[in-house]
C-alpha positions in Angstrom: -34.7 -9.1 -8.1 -33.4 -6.5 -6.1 -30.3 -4.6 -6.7 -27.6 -5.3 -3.9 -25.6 -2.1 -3.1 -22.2 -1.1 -1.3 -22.0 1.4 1.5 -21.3 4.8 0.1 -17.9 5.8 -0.1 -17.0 9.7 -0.2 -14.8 10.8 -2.9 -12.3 13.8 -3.2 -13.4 16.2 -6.6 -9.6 15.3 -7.7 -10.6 11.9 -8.0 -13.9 12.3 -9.7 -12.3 14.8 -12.0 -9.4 11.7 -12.7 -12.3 9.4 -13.1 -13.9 11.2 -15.5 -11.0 12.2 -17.6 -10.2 8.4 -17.6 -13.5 7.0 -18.8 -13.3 10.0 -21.2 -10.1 8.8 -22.9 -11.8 4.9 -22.4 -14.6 6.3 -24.7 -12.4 7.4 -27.4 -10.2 3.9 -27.4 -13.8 2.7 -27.4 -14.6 4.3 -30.1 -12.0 3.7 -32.5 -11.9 -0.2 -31.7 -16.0 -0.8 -32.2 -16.5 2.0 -35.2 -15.1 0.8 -38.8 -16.2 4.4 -39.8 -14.9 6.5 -37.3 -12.9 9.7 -38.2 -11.4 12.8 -36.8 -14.0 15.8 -38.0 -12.2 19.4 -38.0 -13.7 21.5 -35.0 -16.8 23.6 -36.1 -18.7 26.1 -34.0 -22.0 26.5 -33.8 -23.3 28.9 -36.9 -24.1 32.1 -35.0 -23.5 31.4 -31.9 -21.3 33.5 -29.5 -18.2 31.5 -29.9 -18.4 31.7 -33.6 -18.8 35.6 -34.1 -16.0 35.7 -31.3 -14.0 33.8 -33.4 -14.2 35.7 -36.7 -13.7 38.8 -35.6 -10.5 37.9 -34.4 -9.2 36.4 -37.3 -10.5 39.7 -39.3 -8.8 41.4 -37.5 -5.5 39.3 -37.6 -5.7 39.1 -41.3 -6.6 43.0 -41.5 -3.3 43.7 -39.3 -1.3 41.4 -41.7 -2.2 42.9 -44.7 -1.7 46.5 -43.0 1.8 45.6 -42.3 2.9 44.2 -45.6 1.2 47.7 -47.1 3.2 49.8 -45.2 6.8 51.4 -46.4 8.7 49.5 -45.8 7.1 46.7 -44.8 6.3 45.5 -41.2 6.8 41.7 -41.5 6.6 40.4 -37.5 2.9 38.8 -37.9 4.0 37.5 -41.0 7.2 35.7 -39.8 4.9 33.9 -36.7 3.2 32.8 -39.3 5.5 31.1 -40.9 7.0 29.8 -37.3 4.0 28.5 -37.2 3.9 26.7 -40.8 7.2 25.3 -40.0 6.4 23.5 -37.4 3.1 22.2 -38.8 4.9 21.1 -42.1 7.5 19.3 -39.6 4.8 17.4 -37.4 3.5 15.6 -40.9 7.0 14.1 -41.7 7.4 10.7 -41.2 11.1 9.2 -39.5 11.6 8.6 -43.3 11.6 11.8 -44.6 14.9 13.4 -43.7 15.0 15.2 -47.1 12.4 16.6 -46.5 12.7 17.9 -42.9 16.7 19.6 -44.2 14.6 21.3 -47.1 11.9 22.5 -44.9 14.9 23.5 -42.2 17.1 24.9 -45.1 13.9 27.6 -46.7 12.3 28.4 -42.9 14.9 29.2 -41.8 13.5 31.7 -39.1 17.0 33.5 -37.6 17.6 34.0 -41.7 14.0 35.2 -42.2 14.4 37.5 -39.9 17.5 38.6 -40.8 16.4 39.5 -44.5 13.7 40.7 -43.2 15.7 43.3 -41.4 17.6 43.9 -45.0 14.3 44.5 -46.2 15.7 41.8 -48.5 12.3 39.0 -47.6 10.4 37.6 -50.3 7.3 36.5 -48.7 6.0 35.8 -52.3 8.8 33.0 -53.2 8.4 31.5 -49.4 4.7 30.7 -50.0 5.4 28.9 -52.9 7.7 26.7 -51.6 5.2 25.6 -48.6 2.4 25.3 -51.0 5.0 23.1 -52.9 5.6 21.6 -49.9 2.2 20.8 -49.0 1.6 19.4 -52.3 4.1 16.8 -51.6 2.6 16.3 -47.8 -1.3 16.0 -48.4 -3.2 13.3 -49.2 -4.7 12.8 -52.5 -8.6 14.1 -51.8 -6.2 17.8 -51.2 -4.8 17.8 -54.9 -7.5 20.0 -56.4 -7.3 22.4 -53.2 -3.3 22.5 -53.4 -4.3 23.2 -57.3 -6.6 26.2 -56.7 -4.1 27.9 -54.0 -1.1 28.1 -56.7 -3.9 30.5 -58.8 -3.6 32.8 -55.7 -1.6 35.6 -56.2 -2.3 38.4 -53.3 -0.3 37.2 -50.4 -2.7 37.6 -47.9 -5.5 35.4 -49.3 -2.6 32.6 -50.3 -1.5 32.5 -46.2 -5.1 32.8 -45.7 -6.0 29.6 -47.6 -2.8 28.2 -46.5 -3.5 28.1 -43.1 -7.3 26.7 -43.8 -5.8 23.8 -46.2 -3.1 23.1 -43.0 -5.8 22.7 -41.0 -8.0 20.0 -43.1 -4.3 18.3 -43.4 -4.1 17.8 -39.4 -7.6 16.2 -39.7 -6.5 14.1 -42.5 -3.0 12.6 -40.8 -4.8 11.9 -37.4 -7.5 9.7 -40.0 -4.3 7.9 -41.4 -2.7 7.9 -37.9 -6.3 5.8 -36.5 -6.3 3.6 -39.9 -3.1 2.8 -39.5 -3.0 1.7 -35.9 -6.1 0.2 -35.2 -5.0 -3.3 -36.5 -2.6 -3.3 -33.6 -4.3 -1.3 -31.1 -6.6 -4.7 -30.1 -4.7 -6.0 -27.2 -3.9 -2.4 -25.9 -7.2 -1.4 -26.3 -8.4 -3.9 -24.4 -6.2 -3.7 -21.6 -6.4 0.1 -21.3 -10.5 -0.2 -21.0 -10.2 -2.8 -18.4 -7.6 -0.9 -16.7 -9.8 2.6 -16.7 -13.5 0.5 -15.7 -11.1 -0.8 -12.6 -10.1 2.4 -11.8 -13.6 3.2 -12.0 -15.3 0.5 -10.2 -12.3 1.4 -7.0 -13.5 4.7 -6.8 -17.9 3.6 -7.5 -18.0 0.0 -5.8 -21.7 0.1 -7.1 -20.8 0.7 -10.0 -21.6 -3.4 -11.6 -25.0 -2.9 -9.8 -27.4 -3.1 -12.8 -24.5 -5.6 -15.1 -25.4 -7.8 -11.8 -28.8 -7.5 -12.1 -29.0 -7.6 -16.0 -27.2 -11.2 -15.9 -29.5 -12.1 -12.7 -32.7 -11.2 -15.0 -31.0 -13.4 -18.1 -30.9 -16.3 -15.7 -33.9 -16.0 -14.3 -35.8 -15.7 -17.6 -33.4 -18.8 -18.7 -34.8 -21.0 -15.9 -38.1 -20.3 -16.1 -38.3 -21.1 -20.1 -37.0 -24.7 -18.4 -39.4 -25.1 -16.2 -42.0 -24.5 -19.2 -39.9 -27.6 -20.9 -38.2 -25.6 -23.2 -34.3 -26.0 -23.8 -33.2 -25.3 -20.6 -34.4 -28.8 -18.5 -34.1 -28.1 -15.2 -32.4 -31.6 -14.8 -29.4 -30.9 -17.2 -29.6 -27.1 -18.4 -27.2 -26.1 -21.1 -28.4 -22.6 -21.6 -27.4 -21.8 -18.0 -23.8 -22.9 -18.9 -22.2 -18.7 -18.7 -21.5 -18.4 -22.1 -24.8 -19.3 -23.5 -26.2 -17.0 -20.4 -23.5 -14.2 -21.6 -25.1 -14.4 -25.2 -28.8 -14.8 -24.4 -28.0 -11.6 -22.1 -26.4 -9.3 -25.0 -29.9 -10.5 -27.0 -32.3 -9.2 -24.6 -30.2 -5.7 -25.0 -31.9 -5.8 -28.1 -35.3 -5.6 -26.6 -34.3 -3.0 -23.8 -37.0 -0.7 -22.4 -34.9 2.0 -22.6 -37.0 4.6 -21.0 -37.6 3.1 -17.7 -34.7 0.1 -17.6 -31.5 1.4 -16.7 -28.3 -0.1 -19.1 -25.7 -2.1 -17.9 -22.6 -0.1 -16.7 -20.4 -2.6 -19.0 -22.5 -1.6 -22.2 -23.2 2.2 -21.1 -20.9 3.3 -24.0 -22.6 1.3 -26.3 -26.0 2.3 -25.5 -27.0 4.4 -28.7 -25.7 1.6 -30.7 -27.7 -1.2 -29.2 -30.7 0.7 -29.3 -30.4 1.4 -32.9 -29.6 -2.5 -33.9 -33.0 -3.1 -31.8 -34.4 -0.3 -34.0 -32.9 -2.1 -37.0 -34.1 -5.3 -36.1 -38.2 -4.1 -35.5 -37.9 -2.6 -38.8 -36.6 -6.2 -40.4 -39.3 -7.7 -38.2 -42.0 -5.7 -39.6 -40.7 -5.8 -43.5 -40.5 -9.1 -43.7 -43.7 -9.8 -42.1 -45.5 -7.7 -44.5 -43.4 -9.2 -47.8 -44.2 -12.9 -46.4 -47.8 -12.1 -46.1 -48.0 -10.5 -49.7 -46.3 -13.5 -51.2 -48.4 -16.3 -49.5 -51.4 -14.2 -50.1 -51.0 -13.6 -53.7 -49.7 -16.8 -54.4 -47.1 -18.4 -57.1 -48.7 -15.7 -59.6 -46.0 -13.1 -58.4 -43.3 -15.6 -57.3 -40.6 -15.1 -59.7 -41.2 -11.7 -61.2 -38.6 -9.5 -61.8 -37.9 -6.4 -60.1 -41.6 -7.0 -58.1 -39.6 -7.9 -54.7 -37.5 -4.6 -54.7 -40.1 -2.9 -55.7 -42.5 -3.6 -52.6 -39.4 -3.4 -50.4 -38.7 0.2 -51.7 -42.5 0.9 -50.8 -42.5 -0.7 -47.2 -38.9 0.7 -46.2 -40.3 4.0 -47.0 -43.2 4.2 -45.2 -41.5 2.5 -42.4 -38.3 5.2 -42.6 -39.9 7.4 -39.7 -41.1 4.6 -37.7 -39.3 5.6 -34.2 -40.5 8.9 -34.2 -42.9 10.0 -31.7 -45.2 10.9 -34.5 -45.3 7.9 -36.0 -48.9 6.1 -36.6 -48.4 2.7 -37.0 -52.0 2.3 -37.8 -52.3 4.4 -40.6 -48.9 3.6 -42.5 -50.1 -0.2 -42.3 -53.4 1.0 -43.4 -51.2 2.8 -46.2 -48.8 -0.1 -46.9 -51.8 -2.5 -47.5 -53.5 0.4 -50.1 -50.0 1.0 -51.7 -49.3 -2.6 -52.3 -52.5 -3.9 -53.8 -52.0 -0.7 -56.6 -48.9 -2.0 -57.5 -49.6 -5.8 -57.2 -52.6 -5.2 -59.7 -50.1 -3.3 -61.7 -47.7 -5.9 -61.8 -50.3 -8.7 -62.2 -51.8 -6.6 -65.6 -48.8 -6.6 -67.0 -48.1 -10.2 -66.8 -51.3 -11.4 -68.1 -52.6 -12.5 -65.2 -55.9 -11.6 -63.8 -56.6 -8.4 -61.7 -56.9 -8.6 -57.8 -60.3 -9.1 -57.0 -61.7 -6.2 -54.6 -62.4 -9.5 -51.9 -58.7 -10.4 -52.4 -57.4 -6.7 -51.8 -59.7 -6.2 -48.7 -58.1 -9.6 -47.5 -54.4 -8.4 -47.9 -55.4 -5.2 -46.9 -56.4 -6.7 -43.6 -53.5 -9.4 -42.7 -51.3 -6.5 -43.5 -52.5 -3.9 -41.1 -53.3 -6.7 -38.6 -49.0 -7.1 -38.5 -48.5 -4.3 -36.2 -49.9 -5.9 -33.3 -47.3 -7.6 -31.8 -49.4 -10.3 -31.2 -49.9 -11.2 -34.4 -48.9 -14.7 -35.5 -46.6 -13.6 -38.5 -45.4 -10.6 -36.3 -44.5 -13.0 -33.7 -42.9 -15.9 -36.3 -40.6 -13.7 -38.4 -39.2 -11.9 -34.7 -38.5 -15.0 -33.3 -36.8 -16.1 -36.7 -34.6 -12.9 -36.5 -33.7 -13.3 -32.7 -33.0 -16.6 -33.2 -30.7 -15.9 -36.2 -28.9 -13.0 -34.5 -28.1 -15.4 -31.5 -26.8 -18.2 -33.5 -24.6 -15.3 -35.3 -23.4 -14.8 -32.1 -22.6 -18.2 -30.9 -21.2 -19.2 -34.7 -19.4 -15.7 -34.6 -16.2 -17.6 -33.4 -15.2 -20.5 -35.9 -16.3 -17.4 -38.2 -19.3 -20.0 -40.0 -22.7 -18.3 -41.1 -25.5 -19.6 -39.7 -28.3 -20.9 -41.3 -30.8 -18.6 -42.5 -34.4 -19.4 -41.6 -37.3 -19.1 -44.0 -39.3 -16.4 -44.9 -36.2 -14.0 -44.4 -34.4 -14.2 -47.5 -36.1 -10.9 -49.0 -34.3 -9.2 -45.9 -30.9 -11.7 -45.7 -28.6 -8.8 -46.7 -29.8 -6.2 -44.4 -29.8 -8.9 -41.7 -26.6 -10.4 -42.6 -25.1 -6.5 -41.6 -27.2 -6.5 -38.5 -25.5 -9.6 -37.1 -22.4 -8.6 -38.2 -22.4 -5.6 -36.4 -24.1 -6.8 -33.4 -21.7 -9.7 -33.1 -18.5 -7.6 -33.7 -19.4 -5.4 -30.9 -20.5 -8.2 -28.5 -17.4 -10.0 -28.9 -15.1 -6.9 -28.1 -17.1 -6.1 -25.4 -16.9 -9.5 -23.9 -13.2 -9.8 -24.1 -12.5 -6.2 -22.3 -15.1 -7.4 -19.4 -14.6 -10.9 -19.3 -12.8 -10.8 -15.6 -15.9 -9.0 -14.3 -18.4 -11.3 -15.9 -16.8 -14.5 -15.4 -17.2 -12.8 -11.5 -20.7 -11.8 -11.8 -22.0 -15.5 -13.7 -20.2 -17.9 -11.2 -21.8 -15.4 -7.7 -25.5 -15.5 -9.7 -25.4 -19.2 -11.2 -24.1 -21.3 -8.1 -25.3 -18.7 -5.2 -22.8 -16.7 -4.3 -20.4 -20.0 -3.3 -16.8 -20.1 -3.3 -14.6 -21.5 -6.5 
């Protein structure tokens, strides 16, 4: 199917520059909506690198000045007193409306006219003015900070307390923008929503081919829909209800979890979600392969095993390990299946012994052996049954995702139901967000692909 494209349309660098600060700020709203986990991390430089050096020289020498100036007789306090300008107005930006106490104390102690002042007099007490912040602080930061705010009351030299200060100050700005994003996030659906659609609009004005390969990614579903009819599967060509646009929609966000990521390009729609699909897909061949190999063990081996404790867990362990490296380029699939099968008939005549039962024959090992390495070709009729088993179950996820019931889990899967379980999950929590932001641009695309392009 070929890609249909819109004349070129030249663009000024302001508005690419625009563009790209929008769909910047889109990735971050993105971000916080579709990651649970997500959190602020304070700003690191790269160990050795230019920026890094740069940057600690400078605050040697800061802290070297500092101390310089508190040495001298009498002492020079102007670094010190933007310093604590500076604390001030940090300690400020962490009070809430409610805290009008505590924004007059803070007012009432750093109090910079009367700092200066006294420090004029010679009359400052840099000393007593820590204390009060780290006090302060103590009162401010959350409750992972109580052992830091602890250890900085055992400074005495001046220099290392504002030192440690302004380190601990820093980890608190971290920790209020993570309460800021926890706090908001329930609310932030609707606006979230909006503001992506909004930004992608902005976009597609600016790139009009910029739903080219969504287009063709929905044609392809379609296609591959109609097709599976015509072979007499669900979709009968007479009265197809997988070419209705939602089922369509989902079977399309299912093949994203077979995506040939090196040659295929993604859908603009899903761009931002790219590393995450590829690493359900990578989640889901994993689950494919594990519970191939724990199916064929236990219909191999028989009701002997069935039932013993501890024996599932402990083959999983062995599998999951061997399989941990299984999408790197180094990765032999031959010889960790070769492995697996050698690994599991040890511990299956282990197991076995110690029940009473009688040792694996070497005839039944070189059978086990065999079916087992035989399960990475992807051909291979077990291969083949538990990944249409798992596909199937993440689809009905998604379709049962709505009316919140869990679907059905299909045999030979339980070993693997929890891991699977978090798989859907996850895949149909980002699907459904991601449906709801574009929904105006799909409904679009489905109705222009399914009834050729006519009118409403």
């Amino acid at each position: 199917i070929s890609v249909k494209t819109s004349p070129p349309r030249f663009v000024s660098a302001e508005e690419l520059m625009e563009t790209a600060k929008g769909m910047t700020n889109m990735a971050l709203a993105h971000e916080i909506m579709v990651n649970q986990s997500f959190k602020v991390k304070p700003a690191e430089l790269p160990e050795g690198s230019l920026q890094h050096r740069f940057k600690e020289i400078m605050h040697k020498a800061f802290w070297d000045c500092l101390e310089d100036q508190l040495k001298e007789d009498p002492p020079t306090y102007s670094h010190a007193i933007k310093l604590l300008a500076e604390i001030k107005e940090t300690l400020l930006s962490f009070l809430l409306p409610g805290h009008g106490r505590l924004r007059s104390r803070i007012e009432e102690v750093l109090d910079l006219p009367l700092i200066q002042q006294q420090a004029e007099n010679g009359a400052l007490d840099i000393s007593q003015l820590s204390q009060f912040i780290v006090g302060m602080m103590g009162s401010l930061c959350a409750p992972c900070r109580d052992e830091d705010i602890k250890k900085l009351k055992e400074i005495s030299d001046i220099v290392p307390l504002l030192k440690q200060i302004f380190s601990l100050l820093d980890l608190m700005k971290v920790d209020m923008a993570n309460f800021a994003v926890s706090s908001i996030r329930p609310h932030l659906m609707q606006q979230s929503v909006e503001y992506e659609r909004s930004k992608f609009q902005q976009f597609l004005e600016k790139q009009p081919n910029a739903l080219d390969y969504t287009e063709k990614w929905l044609e392809d579903t379609v296609r591959c829909l109609r097709e599976a009819g015509a072979d007499g599967s669900s979709a009968a060509s007479s009265d197809p209800p997988s070419l209705l646009p939602l089922n369509v929609h989902n079977h399309a966000y299912l093949r994203l979890l077979r995506w040939d990521h090196l040659s295929d390009p993604f859908p603009e729609t899903v761009l931002m979600d790219q590393n995450r699909f590829q690493e359900m897909q990578q989640e889901a061949e994993r689950l494919v392969l594990l519970s191939s190999v724990l199916l064929v063990v236990y219909t191999t081996t028989g009701e002997a095993i069935s039932g013993l404790p501890g024996l599932m867990e402990t083959l999983k362990h062995t599998v999951n390990v061997m399989l941990a490296d299984m999408h790197a380029p180094s990765f032999s699939a031959h010889e960790a299946f070769a492995t697996i099968g050698e690994k599991l008939c040890v511990e299956l005549s282990q197991c076995l012994s110690q029940h009473g039962y009688s040792p694996f024959s070497p005839d039944r090992k070189s059978i086990l052996r065999g079916q087992i390495s035989a399960i990475v070709q992807p051909d291979n009729p077990v291969h083949k049954l538990m990944d249409s088993r798992i596909q199937s179950y993440l689809l009905v996820s998604l379709e049962s995702s709505q009316n919140k019931t869990p679907p059905h889990l299909p045999g030979g899967l339980a070993p693997v139901s929890k891991e699977l379980k978090e798989l859907a999950d996850r895949f149909s929590r980002l699907v459904n967000y991601n449906k709801v932001v574009f929904s105006p641009f799909y409904q679009k695309l489905l109705h222009k692909i399914l009834t050729g392009g006519e009118s409403p």
